[in-house]
N, CA, C and O of each residue as an XYZ file, in Angstrom:
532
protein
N       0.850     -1.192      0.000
C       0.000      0.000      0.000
C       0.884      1.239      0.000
O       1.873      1.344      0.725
N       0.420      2.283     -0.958
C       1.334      2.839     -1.120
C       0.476      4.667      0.261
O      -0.580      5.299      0.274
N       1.764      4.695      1.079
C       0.932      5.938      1.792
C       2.419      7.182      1.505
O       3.620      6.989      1.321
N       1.423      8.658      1.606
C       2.027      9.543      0.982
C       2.655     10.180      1.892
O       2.289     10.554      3.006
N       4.107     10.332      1.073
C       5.402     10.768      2.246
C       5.373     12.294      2.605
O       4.407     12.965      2.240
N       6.019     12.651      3.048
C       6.177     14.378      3.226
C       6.518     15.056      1.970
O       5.867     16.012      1.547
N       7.461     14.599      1.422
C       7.797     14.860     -0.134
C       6.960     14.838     -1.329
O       7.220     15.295     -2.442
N       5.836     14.188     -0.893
C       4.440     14.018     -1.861
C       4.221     15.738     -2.461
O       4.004     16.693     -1.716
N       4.352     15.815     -4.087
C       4.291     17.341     -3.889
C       2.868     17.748     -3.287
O       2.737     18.843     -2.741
N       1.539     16.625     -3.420
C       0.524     17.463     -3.240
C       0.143     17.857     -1.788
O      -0.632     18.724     -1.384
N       0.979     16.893     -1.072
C       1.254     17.389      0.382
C       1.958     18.731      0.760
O       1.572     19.562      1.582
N       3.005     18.757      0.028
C       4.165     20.116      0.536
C       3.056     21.148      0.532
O       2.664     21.894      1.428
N       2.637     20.979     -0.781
C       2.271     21.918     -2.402
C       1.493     23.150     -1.235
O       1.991     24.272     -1.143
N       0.159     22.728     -0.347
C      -0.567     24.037     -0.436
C       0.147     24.487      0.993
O      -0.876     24.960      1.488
N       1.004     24.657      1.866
C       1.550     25.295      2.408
C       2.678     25.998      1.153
O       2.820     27.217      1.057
N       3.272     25.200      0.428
C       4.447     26.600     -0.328
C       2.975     27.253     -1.535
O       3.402     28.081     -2.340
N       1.689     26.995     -1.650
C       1.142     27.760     -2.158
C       0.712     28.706     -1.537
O       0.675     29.749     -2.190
N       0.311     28.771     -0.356
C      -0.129     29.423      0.958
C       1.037     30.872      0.695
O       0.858     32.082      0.561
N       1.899     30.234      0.708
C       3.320     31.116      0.904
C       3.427     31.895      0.057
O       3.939     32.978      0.340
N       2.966     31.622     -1.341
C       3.484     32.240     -3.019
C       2.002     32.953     -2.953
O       2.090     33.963     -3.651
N       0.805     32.859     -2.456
C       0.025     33.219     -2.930
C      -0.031     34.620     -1.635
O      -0.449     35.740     -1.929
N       0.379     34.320     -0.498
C       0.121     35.671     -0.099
C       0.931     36.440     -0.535
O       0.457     37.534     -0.841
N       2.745     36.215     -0.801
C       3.571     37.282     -1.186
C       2.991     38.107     -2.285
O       3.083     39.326     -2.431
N       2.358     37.202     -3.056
C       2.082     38.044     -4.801
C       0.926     38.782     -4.079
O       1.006     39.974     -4.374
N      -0.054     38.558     -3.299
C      -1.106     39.470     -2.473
C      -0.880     40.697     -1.818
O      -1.678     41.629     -1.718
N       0.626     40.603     -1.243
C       1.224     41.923     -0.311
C       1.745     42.478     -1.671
O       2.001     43.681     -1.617
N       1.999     41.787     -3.076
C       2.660     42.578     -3.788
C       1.853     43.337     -4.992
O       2.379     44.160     -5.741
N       0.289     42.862     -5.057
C      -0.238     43.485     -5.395
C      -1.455     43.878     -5.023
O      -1.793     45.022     -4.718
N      -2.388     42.505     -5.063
C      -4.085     43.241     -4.105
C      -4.819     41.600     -4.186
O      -4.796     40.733     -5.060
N      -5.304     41.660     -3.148
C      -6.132     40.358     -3.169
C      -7.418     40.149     -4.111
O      -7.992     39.064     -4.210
N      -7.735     41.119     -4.675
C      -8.713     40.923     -5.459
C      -8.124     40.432     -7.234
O      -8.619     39.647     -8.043
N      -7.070     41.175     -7.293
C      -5.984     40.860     -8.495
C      -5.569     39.150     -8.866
O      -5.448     38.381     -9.819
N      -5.431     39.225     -6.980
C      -4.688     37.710     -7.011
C      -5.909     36.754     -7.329
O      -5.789     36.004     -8.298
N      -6.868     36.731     -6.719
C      -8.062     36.093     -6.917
C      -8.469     36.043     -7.664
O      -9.028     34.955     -7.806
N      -8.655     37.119     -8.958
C      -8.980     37.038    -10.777
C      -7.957     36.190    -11.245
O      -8.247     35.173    -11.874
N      -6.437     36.595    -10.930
C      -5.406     35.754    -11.546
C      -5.916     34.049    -11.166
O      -5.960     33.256    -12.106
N      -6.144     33.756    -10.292
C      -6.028     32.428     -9.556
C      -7.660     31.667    -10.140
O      -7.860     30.453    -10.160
N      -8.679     32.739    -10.575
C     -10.188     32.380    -10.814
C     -11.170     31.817     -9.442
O     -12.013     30.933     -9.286
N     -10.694     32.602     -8.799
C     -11.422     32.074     -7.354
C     -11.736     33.544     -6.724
O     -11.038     34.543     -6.895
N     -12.853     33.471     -6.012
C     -13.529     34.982     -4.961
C     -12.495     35.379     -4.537
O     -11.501     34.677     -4.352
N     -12.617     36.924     -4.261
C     -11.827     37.183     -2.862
C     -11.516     36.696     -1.442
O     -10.517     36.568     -0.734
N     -13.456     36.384     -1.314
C     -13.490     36.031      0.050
C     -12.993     34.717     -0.141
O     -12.600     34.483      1.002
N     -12.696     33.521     -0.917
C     -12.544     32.315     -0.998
C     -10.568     32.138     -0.902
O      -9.897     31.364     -0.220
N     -10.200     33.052     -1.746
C      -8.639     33.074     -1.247
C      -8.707     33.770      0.067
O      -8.025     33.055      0.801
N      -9.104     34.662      0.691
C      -8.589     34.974      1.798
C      -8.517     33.729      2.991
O      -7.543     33.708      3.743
N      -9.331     32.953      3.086
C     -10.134     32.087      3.831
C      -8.738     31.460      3.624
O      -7.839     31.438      4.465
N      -8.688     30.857      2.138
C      -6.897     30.122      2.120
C      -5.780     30.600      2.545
O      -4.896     29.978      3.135
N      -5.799     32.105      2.152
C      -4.571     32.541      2.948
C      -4.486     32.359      4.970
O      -3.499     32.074      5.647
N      -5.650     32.602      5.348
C      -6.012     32.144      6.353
C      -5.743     31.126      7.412
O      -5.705     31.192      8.641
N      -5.497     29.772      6.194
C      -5.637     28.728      6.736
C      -6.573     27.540      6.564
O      -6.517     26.401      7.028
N      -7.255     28.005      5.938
C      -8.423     26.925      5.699
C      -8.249     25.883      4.069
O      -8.106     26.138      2.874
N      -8.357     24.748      4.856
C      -7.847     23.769      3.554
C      -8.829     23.863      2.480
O     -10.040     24.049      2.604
N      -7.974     23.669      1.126
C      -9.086     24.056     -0.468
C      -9.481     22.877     -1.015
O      -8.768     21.910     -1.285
N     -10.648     23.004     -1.165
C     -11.820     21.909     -1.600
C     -10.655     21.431     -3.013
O      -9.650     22.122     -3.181
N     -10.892     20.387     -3.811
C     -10.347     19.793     -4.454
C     -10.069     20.429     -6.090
O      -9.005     20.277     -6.690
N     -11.142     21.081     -6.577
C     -10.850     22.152     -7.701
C     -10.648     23.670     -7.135
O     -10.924     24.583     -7.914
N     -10.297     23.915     -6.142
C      -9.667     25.026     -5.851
C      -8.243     24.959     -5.793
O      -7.493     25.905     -6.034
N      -7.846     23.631     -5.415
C      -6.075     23.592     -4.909
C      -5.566     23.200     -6.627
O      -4.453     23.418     -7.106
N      -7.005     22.438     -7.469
C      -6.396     22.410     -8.550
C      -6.234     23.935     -9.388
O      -5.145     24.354     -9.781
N      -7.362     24.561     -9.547
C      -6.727     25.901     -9.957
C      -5.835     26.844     -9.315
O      -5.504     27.922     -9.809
N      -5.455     26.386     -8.175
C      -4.143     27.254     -7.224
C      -2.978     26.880     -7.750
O      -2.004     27.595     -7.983
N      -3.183     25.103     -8.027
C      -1.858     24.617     -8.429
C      -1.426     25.683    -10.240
O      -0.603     26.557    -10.513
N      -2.509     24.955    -11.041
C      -2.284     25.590    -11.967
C      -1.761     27.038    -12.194
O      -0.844     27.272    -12.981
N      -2.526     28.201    -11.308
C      -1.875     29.482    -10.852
C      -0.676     29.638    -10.919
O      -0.025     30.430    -11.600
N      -0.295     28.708    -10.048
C       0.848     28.653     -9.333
C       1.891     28.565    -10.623
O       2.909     29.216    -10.857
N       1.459     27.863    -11.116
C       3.275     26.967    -12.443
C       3.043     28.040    -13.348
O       4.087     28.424    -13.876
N       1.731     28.821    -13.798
C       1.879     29.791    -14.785
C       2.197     31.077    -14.411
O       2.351     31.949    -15.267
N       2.364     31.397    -12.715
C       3.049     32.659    -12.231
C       4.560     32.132    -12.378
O       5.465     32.756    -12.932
N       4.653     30.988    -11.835
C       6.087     30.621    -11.651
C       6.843     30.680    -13.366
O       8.059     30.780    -13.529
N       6.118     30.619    -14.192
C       6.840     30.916    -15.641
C       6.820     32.042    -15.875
O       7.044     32.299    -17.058
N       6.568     33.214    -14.972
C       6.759     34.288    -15.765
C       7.701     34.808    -16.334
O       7.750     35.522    -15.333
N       8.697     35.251    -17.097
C      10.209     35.958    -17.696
C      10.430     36.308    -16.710
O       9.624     36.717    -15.876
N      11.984     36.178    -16.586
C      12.919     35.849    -15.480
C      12.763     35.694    -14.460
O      13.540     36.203    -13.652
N      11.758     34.969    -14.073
C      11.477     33.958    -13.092
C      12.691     32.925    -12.630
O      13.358     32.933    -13.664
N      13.318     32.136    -11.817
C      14.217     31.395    -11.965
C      13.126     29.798    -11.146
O      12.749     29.873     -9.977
N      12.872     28.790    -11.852
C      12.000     28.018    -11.069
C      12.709     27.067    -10.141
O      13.816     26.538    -10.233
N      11.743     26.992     -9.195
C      12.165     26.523     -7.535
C      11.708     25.246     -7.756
O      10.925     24.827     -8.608
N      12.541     24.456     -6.519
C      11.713     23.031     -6.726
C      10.097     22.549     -6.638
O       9.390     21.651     -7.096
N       9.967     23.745     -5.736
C       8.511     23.409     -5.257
C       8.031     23.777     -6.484
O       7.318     22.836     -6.832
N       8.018     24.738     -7.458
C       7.333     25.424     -8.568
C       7.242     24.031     -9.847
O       6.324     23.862    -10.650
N       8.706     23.043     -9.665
C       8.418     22.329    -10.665
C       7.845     21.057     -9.917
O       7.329     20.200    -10.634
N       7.874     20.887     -8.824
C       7.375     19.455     -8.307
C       5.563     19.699     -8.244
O       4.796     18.742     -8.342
N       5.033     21.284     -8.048
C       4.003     21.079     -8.469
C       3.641     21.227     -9.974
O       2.414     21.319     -9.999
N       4.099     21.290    -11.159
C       3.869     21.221    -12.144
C       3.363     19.252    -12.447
O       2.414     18.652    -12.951
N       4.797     18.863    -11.714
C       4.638     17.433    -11.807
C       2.925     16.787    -10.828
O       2.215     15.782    -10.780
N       2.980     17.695    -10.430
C       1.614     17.196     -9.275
C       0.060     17.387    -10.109
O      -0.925     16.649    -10.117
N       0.375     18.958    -10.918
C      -0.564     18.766    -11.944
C      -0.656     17.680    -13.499
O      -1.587     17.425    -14.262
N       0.403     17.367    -13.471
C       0.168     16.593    -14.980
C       0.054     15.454    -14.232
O      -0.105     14.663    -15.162
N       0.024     14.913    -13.439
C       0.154     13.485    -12.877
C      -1.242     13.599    -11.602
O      -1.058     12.718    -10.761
N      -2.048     14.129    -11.406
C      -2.772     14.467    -10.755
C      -3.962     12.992    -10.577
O      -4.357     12.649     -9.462
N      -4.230     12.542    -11.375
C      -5.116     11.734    -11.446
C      -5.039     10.087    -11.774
O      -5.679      9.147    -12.247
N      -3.663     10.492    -11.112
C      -2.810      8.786    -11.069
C      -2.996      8.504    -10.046
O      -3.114      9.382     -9.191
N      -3.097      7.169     -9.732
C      -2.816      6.561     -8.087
C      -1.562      6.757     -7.849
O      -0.991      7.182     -8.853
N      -0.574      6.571     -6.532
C       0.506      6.981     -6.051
C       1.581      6.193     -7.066
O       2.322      6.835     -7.810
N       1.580      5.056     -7.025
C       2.751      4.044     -7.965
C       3.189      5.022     -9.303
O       4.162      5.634     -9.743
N       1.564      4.682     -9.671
C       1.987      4.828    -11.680
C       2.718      6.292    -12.146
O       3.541      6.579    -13.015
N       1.690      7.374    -10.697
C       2.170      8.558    -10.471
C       3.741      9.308    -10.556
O       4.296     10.275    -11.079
N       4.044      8.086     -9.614
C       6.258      8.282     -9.117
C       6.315      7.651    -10.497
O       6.984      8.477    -11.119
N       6.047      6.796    -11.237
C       6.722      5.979    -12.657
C       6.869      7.502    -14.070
O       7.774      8.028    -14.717
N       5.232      7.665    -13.911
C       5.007      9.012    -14.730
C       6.042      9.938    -14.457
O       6.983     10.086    -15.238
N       5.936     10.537    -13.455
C       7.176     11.591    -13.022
C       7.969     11.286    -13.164
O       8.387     12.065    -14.021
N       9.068     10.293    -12.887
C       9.859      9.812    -13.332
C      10.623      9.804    -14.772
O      11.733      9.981    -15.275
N       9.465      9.524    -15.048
C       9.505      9.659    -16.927
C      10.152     10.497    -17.245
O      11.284     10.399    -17.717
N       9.431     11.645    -17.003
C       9.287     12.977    -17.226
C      10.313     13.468    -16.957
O      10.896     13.999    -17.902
N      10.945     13.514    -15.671
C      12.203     13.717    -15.276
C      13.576     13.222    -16.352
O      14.625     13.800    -16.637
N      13.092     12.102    -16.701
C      14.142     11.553    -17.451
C      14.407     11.915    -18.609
O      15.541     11.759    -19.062
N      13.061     12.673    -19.577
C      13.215     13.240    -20.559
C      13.508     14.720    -20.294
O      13.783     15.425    -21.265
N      13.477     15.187    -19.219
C      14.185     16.822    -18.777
C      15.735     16.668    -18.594
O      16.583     17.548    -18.741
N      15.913     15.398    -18.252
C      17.725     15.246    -17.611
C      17.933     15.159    -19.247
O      18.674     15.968    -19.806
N      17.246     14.145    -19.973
C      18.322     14.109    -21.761
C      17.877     15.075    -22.526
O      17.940     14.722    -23.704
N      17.391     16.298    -22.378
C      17.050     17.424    -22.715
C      18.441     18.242    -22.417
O      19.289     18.586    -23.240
N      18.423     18.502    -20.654
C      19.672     19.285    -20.844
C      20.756     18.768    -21.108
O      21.684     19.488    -21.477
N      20.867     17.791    -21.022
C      22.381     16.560    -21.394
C      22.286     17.488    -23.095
O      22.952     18.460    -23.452
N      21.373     16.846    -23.742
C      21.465     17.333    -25.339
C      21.387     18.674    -25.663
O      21.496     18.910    -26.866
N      21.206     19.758    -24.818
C      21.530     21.157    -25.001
C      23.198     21.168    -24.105
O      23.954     22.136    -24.186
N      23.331     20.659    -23.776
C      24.756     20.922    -22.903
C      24.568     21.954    -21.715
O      25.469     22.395    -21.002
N      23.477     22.193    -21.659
C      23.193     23.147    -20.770
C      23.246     22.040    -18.837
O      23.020     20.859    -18.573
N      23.605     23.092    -18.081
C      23.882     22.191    -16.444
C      22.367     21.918    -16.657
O      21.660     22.453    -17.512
N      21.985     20.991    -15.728
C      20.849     20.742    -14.809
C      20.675     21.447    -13.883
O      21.568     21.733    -13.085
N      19.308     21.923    -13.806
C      19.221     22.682    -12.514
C      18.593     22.662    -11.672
O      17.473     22.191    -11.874
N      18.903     23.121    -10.330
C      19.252     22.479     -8.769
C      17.481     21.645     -8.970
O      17.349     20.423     -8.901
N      16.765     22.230     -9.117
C      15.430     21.685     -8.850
C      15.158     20.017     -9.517
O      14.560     19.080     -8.988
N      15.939     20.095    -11.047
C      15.694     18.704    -11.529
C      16.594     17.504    -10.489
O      16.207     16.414    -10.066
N      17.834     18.168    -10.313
C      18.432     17.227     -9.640
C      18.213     16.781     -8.520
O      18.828     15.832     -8.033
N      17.092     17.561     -7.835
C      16.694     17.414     -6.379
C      15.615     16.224     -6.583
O      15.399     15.294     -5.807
N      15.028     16.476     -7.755
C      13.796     15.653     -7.786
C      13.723     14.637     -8.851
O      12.788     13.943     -9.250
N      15.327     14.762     -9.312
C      15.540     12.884     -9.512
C      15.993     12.104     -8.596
O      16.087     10.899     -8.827
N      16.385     12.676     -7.297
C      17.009     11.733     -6.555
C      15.597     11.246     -5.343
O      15.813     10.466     -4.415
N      13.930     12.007     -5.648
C      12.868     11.673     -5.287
C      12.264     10.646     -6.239
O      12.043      9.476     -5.927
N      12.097     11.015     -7.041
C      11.841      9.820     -8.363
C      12.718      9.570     -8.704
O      13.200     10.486     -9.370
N      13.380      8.652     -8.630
C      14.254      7.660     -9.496
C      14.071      7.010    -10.592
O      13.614      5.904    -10.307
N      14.223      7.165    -11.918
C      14.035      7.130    -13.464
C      14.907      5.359    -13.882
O      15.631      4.590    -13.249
N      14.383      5.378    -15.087
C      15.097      3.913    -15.680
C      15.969      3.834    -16.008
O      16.382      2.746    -16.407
């Protein structure tokens, strides 16, 4: 039976969303953030708050989240790409989930291998969570 570790991104995920979503709030206006995100005011505040998000809310937070985190010159964090991986893999059971990611990972490592470009800190953190073929 597979039970979900601390490292699970969808575990980390809504505390470092908690985190990303109030900074961009102090940095611009909660009503801004809440159009950006497609959710009420009063419904993000409640999250910023503390209060856990019903199941298509954390999914459009997640989503939020990876398309703020791409903005130009952005530099992406692990958490920014481990929830990307949390959205494309979202509707896997835990196993097939780590296999999928995995994957994925593996075609990002022979990506930068074939640009010659380093790996960066975030992929390498989170191949040594998923382990690839």
């Amino acid at each position: 039976m597979d039970v979900p570790s601390q490292s699970d991104p969808k575990h980390v995920s809504v505390r470092h969303l908690r985190e990303v979503a109030t900074a961009r709030v102090e940095a611009t206006s909660l009503r801004r953030v809440a159009r950006e995100i497609g959710m009420s005011p009063t419904g993000l505040r409640k999250f910023l708050d503390g209060t856990e998000p019903y199941t298509p809310t954390l999914h459009r937070l997640r989503v939020w989240y990876v398309r703020f985190a791409a903005s130009p010159g952005h530099e992406v964090a692990r958490e920014e790409a481990s929830a990307a991986l949390a959205i494309l893999t979202h509707d896997l059971s835990p196993t097939p989930r780590r296999v999928a990611a995995g994957g994925m990972l593996d075609a990002l490592t022979r990506g930068y291998e074939a640009s010659g470009r380093a790996r960066p800190a975030w992929l390498v953190d989170l191949r040594e969570e998923y382990p690839g073929g």
